[in-house]
TORVO-21559 format. One line per 2 residues: number of its first residue (from 1); their letters; for each residue x, y, z of N, C-alpha, C, O. Coordinates in steps of 0.05 Angstrom, whole numbers. Atoms other than C-alpha are relative to their C-alpha. Layout:
N
NUM) a) X Y Z X Y Z X Y Z X Y Z  ...
//
This chain:
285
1) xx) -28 -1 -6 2664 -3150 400 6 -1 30 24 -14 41  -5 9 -36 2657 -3145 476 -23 -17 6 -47 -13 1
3) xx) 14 12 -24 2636 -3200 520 -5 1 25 15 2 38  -6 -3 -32 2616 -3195 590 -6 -25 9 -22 -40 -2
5) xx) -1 27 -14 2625 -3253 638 -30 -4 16 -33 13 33  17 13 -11 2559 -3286 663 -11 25 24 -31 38 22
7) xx) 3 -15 -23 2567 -3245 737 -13 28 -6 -35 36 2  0 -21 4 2576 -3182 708 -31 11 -10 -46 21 7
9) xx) 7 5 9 2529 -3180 660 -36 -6 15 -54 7 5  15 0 -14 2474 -3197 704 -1 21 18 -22 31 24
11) xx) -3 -33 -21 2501 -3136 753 -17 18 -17 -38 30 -10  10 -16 24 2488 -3102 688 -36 7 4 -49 27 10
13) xx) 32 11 10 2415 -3123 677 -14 10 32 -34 23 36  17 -5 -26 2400 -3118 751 -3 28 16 -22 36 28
15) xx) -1 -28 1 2423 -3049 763 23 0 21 32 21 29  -13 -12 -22 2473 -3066 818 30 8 5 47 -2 -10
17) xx) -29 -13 -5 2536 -3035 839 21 -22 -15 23 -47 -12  -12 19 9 2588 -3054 793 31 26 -8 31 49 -16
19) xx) -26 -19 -3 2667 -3026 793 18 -8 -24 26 -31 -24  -26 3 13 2717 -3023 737 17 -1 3 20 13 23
21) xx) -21 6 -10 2786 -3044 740 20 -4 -21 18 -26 -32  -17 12 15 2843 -3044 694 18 -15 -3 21 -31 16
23) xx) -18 21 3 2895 -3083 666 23 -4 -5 36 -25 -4  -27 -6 1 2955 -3051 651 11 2 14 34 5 7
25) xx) -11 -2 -20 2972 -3047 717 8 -32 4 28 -35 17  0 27 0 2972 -3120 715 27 -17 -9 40 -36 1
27) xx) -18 13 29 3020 -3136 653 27 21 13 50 10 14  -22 -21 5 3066 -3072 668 7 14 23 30 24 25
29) xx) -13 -14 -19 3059 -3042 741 14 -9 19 19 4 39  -5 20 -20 3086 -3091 776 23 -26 -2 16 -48 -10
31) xx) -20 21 14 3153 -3133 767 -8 -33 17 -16 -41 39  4 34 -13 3151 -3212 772 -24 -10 2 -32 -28 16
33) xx) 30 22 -3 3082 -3226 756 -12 18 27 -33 8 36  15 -4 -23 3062 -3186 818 -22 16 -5 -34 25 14
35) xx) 20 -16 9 3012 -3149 786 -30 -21 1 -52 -14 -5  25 19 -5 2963 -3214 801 -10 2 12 -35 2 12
37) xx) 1 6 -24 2970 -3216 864 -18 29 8 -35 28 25  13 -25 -3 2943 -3135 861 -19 -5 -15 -32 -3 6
39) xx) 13 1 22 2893 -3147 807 -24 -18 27 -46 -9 34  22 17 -18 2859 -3207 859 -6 19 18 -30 25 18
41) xx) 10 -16 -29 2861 -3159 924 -19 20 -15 -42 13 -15  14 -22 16 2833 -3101 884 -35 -16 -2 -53 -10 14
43) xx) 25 14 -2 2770 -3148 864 -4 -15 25 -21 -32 20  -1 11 -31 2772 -3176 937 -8 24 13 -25 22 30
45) xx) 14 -37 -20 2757 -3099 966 -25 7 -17 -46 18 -7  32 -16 8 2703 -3083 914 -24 -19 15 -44 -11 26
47) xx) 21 12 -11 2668 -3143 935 -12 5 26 -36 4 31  2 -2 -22 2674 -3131 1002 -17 21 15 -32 21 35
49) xx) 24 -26 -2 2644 -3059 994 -24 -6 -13 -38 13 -20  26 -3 3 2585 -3088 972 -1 2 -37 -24 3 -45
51) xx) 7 -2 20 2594 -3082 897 22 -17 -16 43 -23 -5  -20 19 8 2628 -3128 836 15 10 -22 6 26 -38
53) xx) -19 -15 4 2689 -3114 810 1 -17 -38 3 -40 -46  -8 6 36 2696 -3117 728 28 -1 -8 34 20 -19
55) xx) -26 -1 10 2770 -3133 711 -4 1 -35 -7 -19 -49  1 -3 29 2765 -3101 638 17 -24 -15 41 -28 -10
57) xx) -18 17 16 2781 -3159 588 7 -27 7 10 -44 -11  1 27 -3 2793 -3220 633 -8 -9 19 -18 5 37
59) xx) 14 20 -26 2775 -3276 680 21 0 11 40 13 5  -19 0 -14 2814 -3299 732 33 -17 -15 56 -9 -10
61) xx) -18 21 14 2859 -3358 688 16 31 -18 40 34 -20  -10 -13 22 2867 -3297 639 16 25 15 37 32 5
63) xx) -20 -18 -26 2895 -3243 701 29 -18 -2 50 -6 -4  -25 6 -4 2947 -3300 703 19 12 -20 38 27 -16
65) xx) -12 8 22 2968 -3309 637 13 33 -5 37 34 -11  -7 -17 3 2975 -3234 631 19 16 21 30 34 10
67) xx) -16 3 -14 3016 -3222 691 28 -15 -5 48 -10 9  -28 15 -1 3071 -3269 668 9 11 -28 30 4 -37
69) xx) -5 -4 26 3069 -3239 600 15 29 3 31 34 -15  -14 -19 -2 3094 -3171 626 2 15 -31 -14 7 -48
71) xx) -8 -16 25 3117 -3125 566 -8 -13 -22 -10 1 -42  4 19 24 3101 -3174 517 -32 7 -6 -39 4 -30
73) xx) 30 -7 -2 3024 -3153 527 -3 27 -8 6 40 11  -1 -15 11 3014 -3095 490 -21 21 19 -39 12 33
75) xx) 14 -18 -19 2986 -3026 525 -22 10 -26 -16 16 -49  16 1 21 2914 -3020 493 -19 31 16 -33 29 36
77) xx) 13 -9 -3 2888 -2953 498 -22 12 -21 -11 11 -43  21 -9 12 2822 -2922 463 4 -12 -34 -5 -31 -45
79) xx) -10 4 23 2854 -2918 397 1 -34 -16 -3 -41 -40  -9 25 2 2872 -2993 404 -21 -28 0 -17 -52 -6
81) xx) 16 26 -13 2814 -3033 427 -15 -23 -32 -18 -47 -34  5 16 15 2789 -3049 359 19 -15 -21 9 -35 -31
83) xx) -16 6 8 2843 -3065 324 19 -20 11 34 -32 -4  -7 17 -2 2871 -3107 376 -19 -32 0 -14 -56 1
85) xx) 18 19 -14 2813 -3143 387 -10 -20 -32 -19 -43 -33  4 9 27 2802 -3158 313 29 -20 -11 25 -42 -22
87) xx) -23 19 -3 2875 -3190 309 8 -15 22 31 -24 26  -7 20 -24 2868 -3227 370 25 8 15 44 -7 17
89) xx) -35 -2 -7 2928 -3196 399 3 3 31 -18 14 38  1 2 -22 2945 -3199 472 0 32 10 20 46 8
91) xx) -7 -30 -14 2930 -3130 504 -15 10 29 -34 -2 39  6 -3 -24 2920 -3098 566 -12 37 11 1 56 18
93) xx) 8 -25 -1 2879 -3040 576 6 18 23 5 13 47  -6 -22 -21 2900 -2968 601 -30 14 23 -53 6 28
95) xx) 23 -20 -10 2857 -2921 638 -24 5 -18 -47 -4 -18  20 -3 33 2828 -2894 570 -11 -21 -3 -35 -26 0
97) xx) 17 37 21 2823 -2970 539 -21 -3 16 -43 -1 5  19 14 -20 2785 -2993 603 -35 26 0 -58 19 -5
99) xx) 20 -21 11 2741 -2918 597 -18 -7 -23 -42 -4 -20  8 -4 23 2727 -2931 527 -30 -34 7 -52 -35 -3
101) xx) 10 19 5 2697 -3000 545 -22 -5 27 -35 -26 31  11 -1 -20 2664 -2982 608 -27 28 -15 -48 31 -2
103) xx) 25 -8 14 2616 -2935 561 -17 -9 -21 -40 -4 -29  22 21 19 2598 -2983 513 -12 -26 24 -31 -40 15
105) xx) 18 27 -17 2575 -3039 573 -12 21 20 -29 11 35  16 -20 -24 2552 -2973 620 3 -8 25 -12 -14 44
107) xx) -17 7 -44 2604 -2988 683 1 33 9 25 39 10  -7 -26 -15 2596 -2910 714 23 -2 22 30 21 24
109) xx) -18 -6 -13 2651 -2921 764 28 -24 -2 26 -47 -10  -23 10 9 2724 -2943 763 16 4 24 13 22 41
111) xx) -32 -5 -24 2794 -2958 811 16 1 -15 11 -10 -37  -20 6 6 2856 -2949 792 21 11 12 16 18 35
113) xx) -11 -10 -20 2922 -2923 814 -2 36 -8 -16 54 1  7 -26 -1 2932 -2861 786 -3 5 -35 5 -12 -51
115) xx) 1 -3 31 2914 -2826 712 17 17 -23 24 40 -22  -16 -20 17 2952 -2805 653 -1 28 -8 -23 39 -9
117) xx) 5 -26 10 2966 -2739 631 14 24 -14 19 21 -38  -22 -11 25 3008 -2685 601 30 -5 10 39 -5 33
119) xx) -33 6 -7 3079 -2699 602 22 15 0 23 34 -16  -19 -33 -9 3140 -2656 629 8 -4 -25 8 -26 -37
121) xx) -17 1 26 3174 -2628 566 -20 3 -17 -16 -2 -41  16 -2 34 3106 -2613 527 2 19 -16 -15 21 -33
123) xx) 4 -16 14 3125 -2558 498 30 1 -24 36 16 -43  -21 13 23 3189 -2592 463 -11 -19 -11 -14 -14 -35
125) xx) 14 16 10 3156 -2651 450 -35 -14 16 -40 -30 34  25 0 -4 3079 -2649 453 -10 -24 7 -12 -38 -13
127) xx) 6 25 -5 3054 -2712 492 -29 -2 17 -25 11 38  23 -8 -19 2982 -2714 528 -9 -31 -2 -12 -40 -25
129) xx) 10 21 0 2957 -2788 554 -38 6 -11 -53 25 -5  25 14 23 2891 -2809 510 -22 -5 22 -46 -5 14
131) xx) 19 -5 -18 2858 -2815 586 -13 28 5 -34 32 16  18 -21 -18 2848 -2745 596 -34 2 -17 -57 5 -8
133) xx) 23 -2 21 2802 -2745 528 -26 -14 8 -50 -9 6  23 21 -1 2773 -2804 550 -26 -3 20 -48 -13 17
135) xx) 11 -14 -23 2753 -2777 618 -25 21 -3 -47 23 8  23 -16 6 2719 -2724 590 -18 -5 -15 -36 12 -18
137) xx) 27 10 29 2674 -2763 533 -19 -11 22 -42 -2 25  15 28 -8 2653 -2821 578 -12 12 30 -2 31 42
139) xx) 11 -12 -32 2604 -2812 650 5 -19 10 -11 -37 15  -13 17 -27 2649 -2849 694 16 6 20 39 13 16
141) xx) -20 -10 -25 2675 -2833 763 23 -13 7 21 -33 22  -16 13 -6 2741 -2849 765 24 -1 30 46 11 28
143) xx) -25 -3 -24 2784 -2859 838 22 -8 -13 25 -27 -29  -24 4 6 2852 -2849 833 11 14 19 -3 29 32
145) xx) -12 -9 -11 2908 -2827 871 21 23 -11 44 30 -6  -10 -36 9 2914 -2759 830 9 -18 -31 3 -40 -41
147) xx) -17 7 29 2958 -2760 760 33 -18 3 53 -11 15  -34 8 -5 3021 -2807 754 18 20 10 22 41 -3
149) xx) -23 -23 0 3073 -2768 787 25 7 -10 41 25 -3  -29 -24 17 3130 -2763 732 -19 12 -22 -10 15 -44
151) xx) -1 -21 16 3086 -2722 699 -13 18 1 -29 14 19  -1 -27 -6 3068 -2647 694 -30 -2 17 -52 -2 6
153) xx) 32 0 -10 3012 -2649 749 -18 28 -1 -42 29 1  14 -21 -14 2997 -2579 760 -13 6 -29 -37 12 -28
155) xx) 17 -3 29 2984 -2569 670 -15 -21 -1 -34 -18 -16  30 26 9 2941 -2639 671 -22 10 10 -44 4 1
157) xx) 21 -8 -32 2904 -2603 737 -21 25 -28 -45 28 -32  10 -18 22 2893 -2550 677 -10 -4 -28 -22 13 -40
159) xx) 7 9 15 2883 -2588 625 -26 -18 -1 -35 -29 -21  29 20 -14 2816 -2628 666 -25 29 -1 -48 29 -8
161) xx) 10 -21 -2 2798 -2557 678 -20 14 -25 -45 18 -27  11 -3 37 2791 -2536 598 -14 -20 -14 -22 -17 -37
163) xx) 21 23 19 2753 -2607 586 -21 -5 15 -36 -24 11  27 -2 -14 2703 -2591 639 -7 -30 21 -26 -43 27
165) xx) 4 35 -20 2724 -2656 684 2 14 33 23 25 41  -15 0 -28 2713 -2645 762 16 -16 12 17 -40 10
167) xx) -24 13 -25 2762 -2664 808 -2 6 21 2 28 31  13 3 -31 2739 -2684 873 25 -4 16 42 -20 7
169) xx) -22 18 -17 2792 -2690 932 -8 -12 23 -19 -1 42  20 17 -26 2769 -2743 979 8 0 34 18 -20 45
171) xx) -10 -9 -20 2782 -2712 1044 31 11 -1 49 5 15  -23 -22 -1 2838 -2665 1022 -6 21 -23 -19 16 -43
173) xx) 4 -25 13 2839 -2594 991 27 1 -17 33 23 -27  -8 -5 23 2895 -2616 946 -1 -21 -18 -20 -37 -15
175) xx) 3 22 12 2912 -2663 894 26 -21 11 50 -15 15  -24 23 -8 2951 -2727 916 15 -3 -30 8 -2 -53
177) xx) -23 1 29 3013 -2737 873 6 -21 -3 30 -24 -8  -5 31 3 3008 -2812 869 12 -16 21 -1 -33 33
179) xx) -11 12 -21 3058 -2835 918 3 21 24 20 16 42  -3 -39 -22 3050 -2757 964 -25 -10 2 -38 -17 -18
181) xx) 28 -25 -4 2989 -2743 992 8 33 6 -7 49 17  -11 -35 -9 3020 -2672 1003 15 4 -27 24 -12 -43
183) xx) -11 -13 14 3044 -2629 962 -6 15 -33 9 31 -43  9 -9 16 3005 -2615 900 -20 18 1 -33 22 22
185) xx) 24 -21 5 2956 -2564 873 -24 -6 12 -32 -29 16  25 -4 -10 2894 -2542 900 -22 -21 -12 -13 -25 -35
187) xx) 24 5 15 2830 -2581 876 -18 17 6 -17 30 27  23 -21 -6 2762 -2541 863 -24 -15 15 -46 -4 15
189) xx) 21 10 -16 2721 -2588 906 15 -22 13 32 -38 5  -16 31 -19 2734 -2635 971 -30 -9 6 -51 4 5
191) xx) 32 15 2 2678 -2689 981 9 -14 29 33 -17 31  1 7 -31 2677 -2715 1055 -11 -37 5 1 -54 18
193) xx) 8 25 2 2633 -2780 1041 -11 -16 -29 -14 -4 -50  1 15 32 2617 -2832 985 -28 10 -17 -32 13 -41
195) xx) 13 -18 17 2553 -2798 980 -9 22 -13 -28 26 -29  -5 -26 4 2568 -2736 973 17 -4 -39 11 6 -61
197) xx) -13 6 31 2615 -2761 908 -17 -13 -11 -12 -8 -34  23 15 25 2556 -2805 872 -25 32 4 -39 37 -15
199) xx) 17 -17 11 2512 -2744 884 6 18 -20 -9 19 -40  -9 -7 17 2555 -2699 849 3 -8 -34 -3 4 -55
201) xx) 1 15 30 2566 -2746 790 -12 -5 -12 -7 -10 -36  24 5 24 2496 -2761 773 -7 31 -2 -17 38 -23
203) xx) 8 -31 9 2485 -2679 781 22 3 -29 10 16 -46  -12 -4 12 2535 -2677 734 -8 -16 -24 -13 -1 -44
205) xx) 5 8 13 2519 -2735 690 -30 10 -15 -36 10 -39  22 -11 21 2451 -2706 681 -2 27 -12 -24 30 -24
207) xx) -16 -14 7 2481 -2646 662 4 -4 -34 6 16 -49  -10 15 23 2496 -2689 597 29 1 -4 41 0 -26
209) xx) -31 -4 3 2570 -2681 623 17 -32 -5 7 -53 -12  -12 26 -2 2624 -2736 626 14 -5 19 10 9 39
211) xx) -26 11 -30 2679 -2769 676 1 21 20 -7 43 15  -7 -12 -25 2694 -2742 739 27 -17 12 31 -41 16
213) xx) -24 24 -33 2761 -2761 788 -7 7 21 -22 27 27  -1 1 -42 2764 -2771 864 25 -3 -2 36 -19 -17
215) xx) -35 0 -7 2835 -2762 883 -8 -11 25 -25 0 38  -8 11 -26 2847 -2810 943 33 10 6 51 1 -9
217) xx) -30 8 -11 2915 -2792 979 7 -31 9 -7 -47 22  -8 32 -8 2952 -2858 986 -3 -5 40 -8 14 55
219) xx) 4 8 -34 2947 -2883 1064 30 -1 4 31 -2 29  -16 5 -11 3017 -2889 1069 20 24 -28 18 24 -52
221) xx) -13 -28 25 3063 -2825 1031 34 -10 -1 49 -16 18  -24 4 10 3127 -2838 989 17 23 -9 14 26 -33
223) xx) -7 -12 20 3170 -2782 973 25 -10 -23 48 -19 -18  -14 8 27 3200 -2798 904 10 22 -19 27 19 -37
225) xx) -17 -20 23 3213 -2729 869 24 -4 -3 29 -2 -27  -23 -5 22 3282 -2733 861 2 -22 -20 3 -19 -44
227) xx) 3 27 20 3282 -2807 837 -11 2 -22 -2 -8 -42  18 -2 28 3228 -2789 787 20 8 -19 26 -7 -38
229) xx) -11 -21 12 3269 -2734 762 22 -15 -10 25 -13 -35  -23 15 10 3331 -2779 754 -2 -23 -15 16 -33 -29
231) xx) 4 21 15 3293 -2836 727 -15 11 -32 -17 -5 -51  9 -14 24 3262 -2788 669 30 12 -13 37 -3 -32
233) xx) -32 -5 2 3334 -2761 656 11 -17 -20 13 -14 -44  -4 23 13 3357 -2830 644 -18 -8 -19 -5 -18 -37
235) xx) 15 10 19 3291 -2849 602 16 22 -29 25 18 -51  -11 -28 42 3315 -2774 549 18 -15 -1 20 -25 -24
237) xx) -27 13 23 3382 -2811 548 1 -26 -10 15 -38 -26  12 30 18 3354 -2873 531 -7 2 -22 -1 -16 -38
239) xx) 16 1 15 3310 -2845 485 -27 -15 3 -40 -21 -17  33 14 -8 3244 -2877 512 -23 21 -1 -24 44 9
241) xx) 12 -20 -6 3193 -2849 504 -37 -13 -10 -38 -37 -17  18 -2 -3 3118 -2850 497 -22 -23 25 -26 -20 49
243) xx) 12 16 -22 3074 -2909 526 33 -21 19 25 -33 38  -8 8 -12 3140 -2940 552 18 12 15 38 2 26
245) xx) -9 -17 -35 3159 -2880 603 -6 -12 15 15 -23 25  18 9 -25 3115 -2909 654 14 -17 13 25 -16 35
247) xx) -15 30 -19 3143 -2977 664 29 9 -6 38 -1 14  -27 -7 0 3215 -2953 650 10 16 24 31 11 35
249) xx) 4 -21 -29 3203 -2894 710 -11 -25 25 3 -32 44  1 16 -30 3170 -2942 761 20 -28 2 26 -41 21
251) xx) -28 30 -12 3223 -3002 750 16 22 10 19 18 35  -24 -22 -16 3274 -2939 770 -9 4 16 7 -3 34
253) xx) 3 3 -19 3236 -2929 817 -8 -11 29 -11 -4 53  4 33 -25 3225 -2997 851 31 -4 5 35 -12 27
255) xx) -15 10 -7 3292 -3007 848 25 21 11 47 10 15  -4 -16 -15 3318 -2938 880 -10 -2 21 5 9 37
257) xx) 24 -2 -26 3262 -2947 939 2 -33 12 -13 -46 27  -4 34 -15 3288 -3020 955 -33 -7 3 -40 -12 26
259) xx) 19 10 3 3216 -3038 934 -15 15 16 -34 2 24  26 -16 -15 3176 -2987 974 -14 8 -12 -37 2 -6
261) xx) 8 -11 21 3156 -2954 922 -28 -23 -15 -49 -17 -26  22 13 16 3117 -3013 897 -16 -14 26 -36 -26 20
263) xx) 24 7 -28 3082 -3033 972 -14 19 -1 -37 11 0  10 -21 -2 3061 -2966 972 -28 5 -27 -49 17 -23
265) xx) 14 -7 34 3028 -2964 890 -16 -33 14 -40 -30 12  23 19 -5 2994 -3033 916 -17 7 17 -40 4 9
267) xx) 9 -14 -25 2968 -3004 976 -26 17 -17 -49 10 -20  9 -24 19 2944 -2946 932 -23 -8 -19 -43 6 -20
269) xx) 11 21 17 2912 -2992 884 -26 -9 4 -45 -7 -11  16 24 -15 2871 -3039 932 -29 24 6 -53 22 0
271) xx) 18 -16 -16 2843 -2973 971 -18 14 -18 -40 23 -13  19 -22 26 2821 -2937 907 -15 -16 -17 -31 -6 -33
273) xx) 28 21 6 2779 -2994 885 -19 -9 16 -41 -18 10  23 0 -14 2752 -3000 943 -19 20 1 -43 18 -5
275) xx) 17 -30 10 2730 -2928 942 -16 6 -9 -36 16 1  21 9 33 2698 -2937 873 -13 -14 13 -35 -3 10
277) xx) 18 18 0 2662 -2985 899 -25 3 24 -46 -7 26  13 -16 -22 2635 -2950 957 -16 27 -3 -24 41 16
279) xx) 2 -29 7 2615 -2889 923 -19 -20 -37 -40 -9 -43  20 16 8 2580 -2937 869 -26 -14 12 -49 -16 2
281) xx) 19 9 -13 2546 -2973 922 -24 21 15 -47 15 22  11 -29 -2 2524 -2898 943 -21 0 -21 -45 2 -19
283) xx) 11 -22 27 2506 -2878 877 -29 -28 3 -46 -23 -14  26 28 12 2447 -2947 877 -18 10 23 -42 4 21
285) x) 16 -3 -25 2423 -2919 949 -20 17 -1 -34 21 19
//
C-alpha cells in the first residue's frame, strides 16, 4: 500500500538522515495554491541541512496538483490512510496521517508547523486531534512550533504529559504558541543543541517509548489572540466544526493580518524542517 520514491528509499536502506514532511499544509494552509511554493522551500532546507526531505504521499508533479486542489483534497489522518488509499481518493495527510506512515517506512524525525490538539470547549463538546495519540504510539521526533494556537494549549501541554510524550523547548523554557514565541506554558525540558535533542530521543526510544516534540519559537512573533478568538466565535456561529476549524480560523486570520499571518506560518514552516533535519543529521553522528 505504500510506495517510497527511488531517493528515499535508498536513504532508507542506507541509514541516512531522512525528514518527514506533511501535506495538509499544502492543500489547506495556504490560500492560492501557495502551499507549493512552502512545501518546495521546506524540502530545499532539509537538503541543505544535510538530510532528505520525505514529502508524505507525493512527488513534486503531485505537490502541484494538490496545491491547486485546495479543499477538494480530503484531510487524511490515521484513521484514514487505508481507506483512502484503497479508493484512490485524493488526500492529504495530517500530522497523525504523515506519523502513522512514517512508522510503517521507519522516518524517526519530522517538520511541520505546529500540532493538533485538544480543542477550546472540550468539555461541551469533546474534541482531541488524532495527532496527540499518534505522537505517543509512533518513535518520531517531531519539530513544531508548539500546538495550533486556536486551541486549548495549556490542557494539550497536559494531555502530552498523561501519554508520556516529552516536550523539548528549543532554546526557550516555554512553549511557543505557533505564531508567539512568548507567552505559553512552561515546558519540562529546554534542549540548547541538535544533539542534545537526538540524544534524548534515542534515550527515550530505547526506553521502548514513542514521539517526542521540539517546540521551535517562530523567528519572527505574531500576536493573533484576539483574532483567533473572533475567528472561533464566527466558526460556533457557523457551525463548523471538526477537521474544518483549522482552515476556516487561518483564512480569518490571513485576512484580518493583511497576510502576515501567513509570511509568518511560512517562515515557521521552512525553519522547523530545517530543524528536523538537523537534529536527524545529529541523531546519524
Amino acid at each position: 500500500m505504500i510506495e517510497l520514491g527511488a531517493e528515499v528509499a535508498d536513504a532508507q536502506r542506507s541509514g541516512a538522515a531522512t525528514v518527514a514532511l506533511e501535506t495538509t499544509l499544502v492543500a489547506h494552509g495556504f490560500p492560492g495554491g501557495e502551499g507549493l511554493e512552502v512545501a518546495l522551500e521546506a524540502e530545499r532546507r532539509v537538503r541543505e541541512a544535510g538530510a532528505l526531505p520525505a514529502t508524505i504521499g507525493l512527488s513534486e508533479a503531485e505537490l502541484a496538483r494538490f496545491a491547486s486542489a485546495g479543499e477538494e483534497a480530503r484531510k487524511v489522518g490515521p484513521r484514514d490512510i487505508a481507506a483512502v488509499s484503497v479508493e484512490h481518493g485524493l488526500g492529504a495527510t495530517t500530522v497523525g496521517g504523515t506519523l502513522a506512515v512514517c512508522a510503517r517506512v521507519g522516518i524517526r524525525f519530522m517538520g511541520t508547523g505546529g500540532i493538533g490538539g485538544v480543542h477550546r470547549g472540550f468539555a461541551e463538546r469533546p474534541d482531541v486531534s488524532a495527532d496527540l495519540g499518534e505522537l505517543a504510539r509512533v518513535q518520531v521526533l517531531v519539530v513544531a512550533s508548539g500546538v495550533k494556537s486556536l486551541l486549548d494549549v495549556p490542557a494539550t501541554l497536559e494531555v502530552l504529559e498523561t501519554l508520556g510524550v516529552p516536550v523539548l523547548g528549543w532554546r526557550t523554557p516555554t512553549l511557543p504558541l505557533f505564531y508567539s514565541g512568548a507567552g505559553g506554558p512552561p515546558v519540562p525540558f529546554t534542549v540548547a543543541t541538535a544533539s542534545e535533542a537526538a540524544a534524548i530521543a534515542q534515550a527515550h526510544w530505547d526506553l521502548g517509548r514513542g514521539g517526542l516534540l521540539l517546540a521551535q519559537p517562530p523567528a519572527e512573533s505574531l500576536d493573533v489572540g484576539e483574532i483567533i478568538e473572533a475567528a472561533l466565535e464566527r466558526a460556533a456561529a457557523e457551525d463548523v466544526r471538526g477537521q474544518a476549524v483549522t482552515p476556516f480560523v487561518l483564512a480569518f486570520v490571513h485576512r484580518e493580518t493583511g497576510g502576515e499571518s501567513v509570511r509568518v506560518n511560512k517562515r515557521l514552516i521552512v525553519d522547523n524542517a530545517a530543524l528536523a533535519a538537523e537534529v536527524a543529521v545529529a541523531a546519524r553522528a
